[in-house]
C-alpha positions, 0 to 999 in steps of 0.5 A: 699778567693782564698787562703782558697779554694785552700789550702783546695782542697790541704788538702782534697786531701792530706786526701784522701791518706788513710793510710790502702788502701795505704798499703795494695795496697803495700801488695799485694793488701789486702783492708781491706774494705772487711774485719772485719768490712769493715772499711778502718780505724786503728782499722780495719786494727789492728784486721784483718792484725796485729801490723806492718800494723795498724802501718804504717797506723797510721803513714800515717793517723795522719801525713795528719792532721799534714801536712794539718795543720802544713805545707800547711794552714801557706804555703806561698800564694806566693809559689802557684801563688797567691797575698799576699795582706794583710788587714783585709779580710786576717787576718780573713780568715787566722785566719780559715785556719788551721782548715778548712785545717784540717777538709777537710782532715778528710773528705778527709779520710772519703770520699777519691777521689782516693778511690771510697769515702770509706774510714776511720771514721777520727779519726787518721787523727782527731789527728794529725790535733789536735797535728797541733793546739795545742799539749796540746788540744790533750792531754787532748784528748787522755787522755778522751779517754783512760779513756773511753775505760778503762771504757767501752771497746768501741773504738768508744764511746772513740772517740765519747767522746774524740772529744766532748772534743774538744769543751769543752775544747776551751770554758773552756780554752779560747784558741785563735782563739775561734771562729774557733776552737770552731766551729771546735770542735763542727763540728767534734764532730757532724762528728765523730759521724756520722761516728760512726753510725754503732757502735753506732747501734752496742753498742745499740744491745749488738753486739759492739767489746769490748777492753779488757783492753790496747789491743792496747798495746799488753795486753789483747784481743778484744772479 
């Protein structure tokens, strides 16, 4: 149990580095929480500082959840002064680490210690704890929420929709271990809606950004 704690403080606070705050502390001191939508997320960070900026906070704010998941949950108790006794109480426990790891970087990045607790609504760092869990999860991840934004233009009904497919698919699929990670995808779902909250709000009054087209790719524009 000591374990699972301290290597969640580590990834909450790994996710509290936020990739936009970051870089734009590095760019003079621009903090996009004051700017466009006042969040401190990519798509903010893309409409308000251009390509080069959202890149780099893409790169920072996906990598926290592949770290979280892929380098600090599996890391060796040892390494950080604690007994790695086994038995059963660890195994089970070992079987929650990579996804309680995950989610507090999410929530790290949503509400970031070093940063006043503002921060994104999750999403990057969401995808880069999916890549940490299975690649093949995200894919189908990613592949709903292109389809969604290519139907409906809204960025954040995309990622709505793109989390609950989280869950769907680990109970369809079977994927092992189904406990965690159904609970996991059912939990973010709920979180990334919540989140989302004002863009829901948004959507709802008719005043919701719509992407036209693959704008993320250069092509079209954000009206």
């Amino acid at each position: 149990m000591i374990e699972l704690i301290v290597k969640v403080l580590a990834s909450y606070l790994l996710g509290s580095l936020v990739g936009s705050l970051i870089v734009g502390r590095l760019r003079g001191g621009v903090d996009i929480r004051t700017l466009g939508s006042g969040n401190a997320g990519g798509t903010n960070a893309l409409r308000t500082q251009g390509k080069a900026f959202a890149a780099w906070v893409m790169v920072i704010d996906v990598g926290k959840g592949i770290v979280a998941t892929l380098v600090i949950a599996p890391l060796s108790p040892s390494l950080l002064g604690l007994s790695s006794a086994g038995g059963t109480d660890t195994i089970h426990i070992s079987e929650w680490l990579t996804v309680a790891c995950g989610a507090a970087a999410i929530i790290g990045h949503v509400y970031p210690a070093w940063f006043g607790f503002r921060g994104g609504k999750g999403v990057a760092t969401l995808v880069g704890v999916i890549f940490g869990v299975s690649p093949l999860l995200l894919l189908v991840v990613l592949l709903v929420w292109l389809i969604v934004v290519a139907l409906f233009g809204f960025v954040g009904l995309a990622s709505i929709a793109a989390s609950s497919s989280i869950p769907v698919f680990v109970a369809v699929s079977g994927m092992q271990p189904q406990s965690p990670l159904l609970f996991f995808g059912i939990a973010m779902t709920a979180f990334v809606a919540f989140t989302h909250r004002s863009n829901i709000a948004r959507m709802r009054a008719g005043t919701e950004p719509r992407a036209r087209r693959l704008w993320l790719l250069g092509r079209g524009r954000v009206s």
